[in-house]
C-alpha positions, 0 to 999 in steps of 0.5 A: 878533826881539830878535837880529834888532834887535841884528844890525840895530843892530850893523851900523849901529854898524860901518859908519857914521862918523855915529854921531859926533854932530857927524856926525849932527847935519850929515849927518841933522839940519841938513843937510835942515831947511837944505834944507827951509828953502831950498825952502819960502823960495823958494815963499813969495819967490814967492807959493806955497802953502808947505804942500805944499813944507813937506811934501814937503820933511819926507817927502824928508828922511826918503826921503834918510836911507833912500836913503843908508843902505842904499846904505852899509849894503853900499858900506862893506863895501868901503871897509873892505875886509870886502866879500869876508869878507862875500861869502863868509859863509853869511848870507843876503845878501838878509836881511842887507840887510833887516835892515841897513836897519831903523836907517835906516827908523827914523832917516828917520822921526825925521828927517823927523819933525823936520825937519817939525815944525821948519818947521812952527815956523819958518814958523807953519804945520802942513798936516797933523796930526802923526800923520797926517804920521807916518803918510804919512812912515812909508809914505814910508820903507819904500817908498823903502826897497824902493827902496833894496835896489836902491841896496845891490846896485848898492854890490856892483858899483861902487865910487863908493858915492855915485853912486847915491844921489845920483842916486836922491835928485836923480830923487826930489826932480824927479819925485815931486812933493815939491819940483816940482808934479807936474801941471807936469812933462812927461807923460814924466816923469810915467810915471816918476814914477808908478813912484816912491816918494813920488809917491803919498803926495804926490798924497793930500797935495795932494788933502787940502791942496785940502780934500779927503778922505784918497785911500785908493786912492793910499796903496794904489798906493803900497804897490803900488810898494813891494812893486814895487821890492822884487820887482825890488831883491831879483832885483837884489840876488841877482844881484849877489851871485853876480856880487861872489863870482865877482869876489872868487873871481878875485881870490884865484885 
């Protein structure tokens, strides 16, 4: 186990530029309690309930930080030009990934962690107890990022690193429930978004927020749509494999 977090934390030392702290600090810190702040304004301009936005907004910040990580976790392979060394290496690729994404699980829990605990501050509000929060954003993190396994595949076939994290992050702010109630989408959109990470655990928190109690059976749906995502992300992922080492074998040839 302790050479499994050092491989994980030497990994996220070699390929991501933000461990610069000025990096870090605009990229994971400022960049989604400014988006927080932004949403949560603008319910409160228009007489809405803030506590929902305030959370939702915290979890997504924490999903944010996964969804980008693992799709670089692989994607600067290449923009460093290593993808065809790691390609053909006898590591598990499937593994490799998994253990890459331990960092950024880790630092979407700090992240959304602040970024709640900063709004809650700024706005004088606190919907749910810090450690149940914790505990819904720690939920939130690890199915988004079985979510995000099938973003570190997609890195393997095309080369803009940022098309699908950035569309995976616009589909998770609209349809999960985080920034745009649920019940207001169309019902189309709603049978996609049950298939999502995040909708779940929002579903609870708005049922809690209404002065109900905890939802056990949506926390356990959304479980079920992690081990979900990760079934599809790992076959995914599998096959991209195969299809970057056939493509980086013509390349030599």
């Amino acid at each position: 186990m302790n050479t499994y977090i050092k491989g994980a934390l030497l990994s996220y030392k070699a390929l991501f530029t933000w461990l610069n702290p000025l990096g870090y600090l605009s990229s994971r810190i400022i960049r989604p309690i400014g988006l927080a702040i932004a949403c949560v304004s603008l319910a409160n301009y228009y007489g809405a309930a803030i506590d929902r936005m305030l959370v939702g907004a915290s979890l997504l910040a924490g999903a944010s930080a996964v969804v980008f990580g693992m799709a670089l976790a692989v994607g600067n392979e290449r923009s460093y030009g290593t993808l065809g060394i790691w390609l053909a290496s006898p590591q598990n690729k499937l593994g490799a990934v998994c253990q890459r994404a331990l960092p950024h699980i880790v630092d979407g829990v700090l992240g959304g962690l602040c970024t709640y605990l900063v709004c809650c501050a700024l706005y004088g509000s606190l919907p749910i107890g810090v450690l149940p929060y914790t505990g819904l954003l720690s939920l939130a993190v690890v199915t988004t990022a079985c979510l995000g396994l099938a973003l570190s595949a997609l890195a393997l076939l095309v080369e803009d690193l940022f098309v699908g994290p950035n569309v995976a992050d616009l589909v998770l702010m609209m349809l999960t429930g985080t920034l745009i109630p649920y019940d207001r989408l169309p019902a189309f959109l709603q049978s996609v978004g049950d298939v999502l990470p995040l909708t779940h655990i929002m579903a609870a928190v708005t049922g809690r927020l209404a002065g109900e109690s905890w939802d056990g059976g949506q926390l356990l749906v959304e479980l079920g749509v992690g081990a979900g995502w990760f079934v599809l992300s790992s076959l995914f992922m599998l096959w991209a494999v195969r299809r970057g080492r056939h493509h980086v074998g013509q390349s030599a040839n």
